[in-house]
C-alpha positions in Angstrom: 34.8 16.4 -65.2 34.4 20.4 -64.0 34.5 21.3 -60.3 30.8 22.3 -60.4 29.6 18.1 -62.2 32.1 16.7 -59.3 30.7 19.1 -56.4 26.9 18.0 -58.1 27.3 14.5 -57.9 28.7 14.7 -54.5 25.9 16.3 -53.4 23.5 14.2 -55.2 25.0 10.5 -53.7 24.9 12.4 -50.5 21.0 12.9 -51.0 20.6 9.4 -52.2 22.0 8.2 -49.1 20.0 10.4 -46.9 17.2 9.2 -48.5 18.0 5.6 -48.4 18.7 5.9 -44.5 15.3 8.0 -44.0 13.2 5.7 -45.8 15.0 2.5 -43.8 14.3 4.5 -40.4 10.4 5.2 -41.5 10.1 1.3 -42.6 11.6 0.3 -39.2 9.5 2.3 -37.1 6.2 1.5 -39.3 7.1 -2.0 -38.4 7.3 -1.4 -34.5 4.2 0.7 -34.1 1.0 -0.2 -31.9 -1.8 1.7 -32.4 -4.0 3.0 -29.4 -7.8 1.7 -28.7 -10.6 1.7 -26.3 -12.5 -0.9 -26.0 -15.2 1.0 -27.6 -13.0 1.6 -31.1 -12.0 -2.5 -30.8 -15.8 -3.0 -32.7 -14.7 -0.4 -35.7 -11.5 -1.7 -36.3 -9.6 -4.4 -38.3 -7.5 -5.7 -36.8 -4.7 -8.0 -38.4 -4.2 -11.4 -36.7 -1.1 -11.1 -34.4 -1.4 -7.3 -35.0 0.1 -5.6 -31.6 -1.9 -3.0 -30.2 -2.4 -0.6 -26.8 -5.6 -1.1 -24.9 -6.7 1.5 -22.6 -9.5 2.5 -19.9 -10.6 1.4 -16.5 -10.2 -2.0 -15.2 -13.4 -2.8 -14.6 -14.6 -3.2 -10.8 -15.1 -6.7 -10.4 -13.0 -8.3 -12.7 -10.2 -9.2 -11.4 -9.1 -12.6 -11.0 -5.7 -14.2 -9.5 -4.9 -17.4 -10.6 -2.2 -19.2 -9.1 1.5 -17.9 -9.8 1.1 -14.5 -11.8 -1.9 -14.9 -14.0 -4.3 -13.0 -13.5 -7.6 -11.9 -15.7 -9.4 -8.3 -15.6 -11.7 -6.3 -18.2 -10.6 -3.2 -19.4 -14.0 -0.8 -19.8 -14.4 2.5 -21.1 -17.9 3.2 -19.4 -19.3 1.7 -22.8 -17.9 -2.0 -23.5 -14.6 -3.8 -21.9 -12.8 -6.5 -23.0 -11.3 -9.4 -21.3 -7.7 -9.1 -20.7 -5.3 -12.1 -19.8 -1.7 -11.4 -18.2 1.3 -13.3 -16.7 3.4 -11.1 -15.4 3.9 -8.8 -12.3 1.5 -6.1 -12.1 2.5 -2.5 -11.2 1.9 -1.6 -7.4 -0.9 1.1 -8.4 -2.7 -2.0 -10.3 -6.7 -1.4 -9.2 -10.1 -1.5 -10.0 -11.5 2.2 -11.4 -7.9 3.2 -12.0 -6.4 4.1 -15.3 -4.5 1.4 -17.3 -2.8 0.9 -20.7 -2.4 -2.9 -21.9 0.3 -3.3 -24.9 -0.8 -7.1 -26.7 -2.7 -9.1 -29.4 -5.7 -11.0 -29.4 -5.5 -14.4 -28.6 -7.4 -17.4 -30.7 -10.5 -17.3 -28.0 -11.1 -13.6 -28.8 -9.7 -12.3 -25.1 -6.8 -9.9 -25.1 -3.6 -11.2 -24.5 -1.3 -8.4 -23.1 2.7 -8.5 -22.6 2.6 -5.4 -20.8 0.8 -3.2 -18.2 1.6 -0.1 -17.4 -0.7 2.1 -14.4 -1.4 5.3 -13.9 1.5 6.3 -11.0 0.1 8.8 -9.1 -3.4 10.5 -8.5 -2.9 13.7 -10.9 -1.8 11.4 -14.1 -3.7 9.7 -16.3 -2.2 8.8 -19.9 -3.2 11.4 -22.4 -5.2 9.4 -24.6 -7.0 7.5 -22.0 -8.3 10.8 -20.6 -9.2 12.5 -23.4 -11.2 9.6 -24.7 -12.7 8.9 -21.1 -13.8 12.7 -21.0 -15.7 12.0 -24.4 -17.7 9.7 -23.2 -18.3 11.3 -20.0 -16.6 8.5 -17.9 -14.2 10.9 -16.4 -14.1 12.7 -13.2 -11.7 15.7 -12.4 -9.8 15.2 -8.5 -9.7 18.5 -6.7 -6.7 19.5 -4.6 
């Protein structure tokens, strides 16, 4: 074998494994993803039983309801439709009606909105990006002057 066939197929296994460890990363992170809705894209979409996904809007003013311990119900709306949302957990401090909220979840058997997660909008100039932007479409949003 010459210099230049061992240099080549040093190179080539060095691709192969490059490849290998791109196309393991890619299948990894394909498996982790949740995609983003509104309540408004939920009636568009299939959806895979068990398939995680991010919910975002407004909770809806109203619709919040303690039960004992840390249960608690709300609808998430996007000035169009909501959707019933059931959490246990601890909610963030900034947790409100009219505020900006992302729920990370599946739907549950009954058809409500099972979330793991909650995150709030954590001051009065954020909102997450996507929230906004599809809140502005649909004329639901309202700019805060300083």
């Amino acid at each position: 074998m010459t210099r230049k066939q061992k240099r080549l197929s040093v190179i080539a296994g060095a691709m192969a494994f490059l490849g290998a460890a791109v196309a393991l990363t890619f299948y990894a992170l394909g498996q982790k993803a949740s995609y983003f809705y509104m309540p408004g894209d939920l009636q568009a979409a299939t959806l895979q039983p068990g398939q995680r996904i991010r919910l975002g809007g407004l909770v809806e003013e109203g619709t919040i309801v303690r039960d004992q311990g840390t249960e608690v119900e709300f609808s998430v709306t996007d000035g169009d439709s909501s959707v019933k949302v059931h959490y246990s957990g601890i909610l963030p401090d900034l947790f409100r009606e009219k505020q900006g909220v992302i729920t990370e979840g599946t739907f549950g058997p009954d058809g409500n909105f099972v979330a793991d997660s909650v995150l709030a909008k954590h001051d009065e100039n954020y909102m997450p990006k996507e929230v906004a932007d599809s809140l502005k479409e649909k004329g639901v949003w309202q700019e805060t002057t300083q």
